[in-house]
Every structure is written in C-alpha cells, then in structure tokens.
N, C-alpha and C positions, 0 to 999 in steps of 0.2 A: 825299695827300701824295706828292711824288715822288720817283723815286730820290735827289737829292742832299738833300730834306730827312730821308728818313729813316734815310740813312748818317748827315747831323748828328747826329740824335737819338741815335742809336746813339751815337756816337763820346764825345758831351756828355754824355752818362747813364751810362757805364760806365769814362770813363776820365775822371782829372783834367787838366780844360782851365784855366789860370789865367786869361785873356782870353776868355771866352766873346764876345763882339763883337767881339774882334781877330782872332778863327780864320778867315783868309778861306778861300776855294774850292782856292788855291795853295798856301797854307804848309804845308811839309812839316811831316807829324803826327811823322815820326825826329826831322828835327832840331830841334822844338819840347819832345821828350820827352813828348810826349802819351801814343804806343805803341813801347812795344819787340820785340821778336823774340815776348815771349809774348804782347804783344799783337794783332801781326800775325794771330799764328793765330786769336785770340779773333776779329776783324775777319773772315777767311775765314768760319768757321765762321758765321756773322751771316749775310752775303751767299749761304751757300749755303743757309742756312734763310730768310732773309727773300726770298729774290728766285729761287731754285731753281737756281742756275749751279753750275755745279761750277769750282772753280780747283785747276787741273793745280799740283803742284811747282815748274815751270820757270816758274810765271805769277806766282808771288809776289814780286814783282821791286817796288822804288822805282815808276819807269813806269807799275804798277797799283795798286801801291796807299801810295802817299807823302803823297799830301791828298785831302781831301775830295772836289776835281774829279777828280782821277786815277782814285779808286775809283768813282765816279759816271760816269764815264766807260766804266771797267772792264766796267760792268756791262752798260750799254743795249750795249756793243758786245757782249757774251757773251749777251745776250737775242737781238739782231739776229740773229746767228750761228745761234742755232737755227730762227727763221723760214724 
C-alpha cells in the first residue's frame, strides 16, 4: 500500500467521511468537516508513527496537510528530505 492509500485508510477509518467515493486527492478534509484542529493533531501524530517524519509546529499548515494529496505529498517530500 502506498503513502496516499494509506493516509486514505487512515483518514476513512477514524474520521467520518459522508462521500466515501466523493473524497477525491484534492478536496480539502477543513472545509468538507472531515477534520478539525483536533483532528489535525490526530493526523500528525498517524504520519509520525506510520511513516517516521517528524512535523515541526510551523509545518502544520492547510499546504500540508488540507487533503489527502497535500498530506501525501507532505510525506514522500519529508522521506526525500532525509535521504
């Protein structure tokens, strides 16, 4: 499974998605009400145990993590980073 499918799983298994087939790569998880502020943390906390990155304060921004592609994104570029 690769990183964006198993942000999906994550995101689909722990928070309520009303449109599970509508959630595209794009659509912000804010302003769908997927996740809130406490959910954001719930998401870091996921990504630093499922993938090993650490996310700085200043990183938890819309940018990285707003939808599914953004956080997927997020990631292989903070894997990259360590190489």
């Amino acid at each position: 499974m690769d990183i964006s499918e198993r942000v999906r799983k994550f995101v689909t298994t722990n928070f309520y998605v009303a449109d599970l087939d509508g959630l595209s790569e794009d659509a912000s998880l804010l302003d769908l009400g997927v996740i809130d502020s406490t959910g954001v943390l719930e998401v870091v906390a996921f990504l630093e145990k499922e993938f090993g990155v650490t996310v700085a304060d200043e990183e938890m921004l819309p940018d990285n993590l707003e939808s599914l592609g953004k956080i997927a994104a997020f990631v292989r570029g903070k894997q990259a980073a360590r190489q």
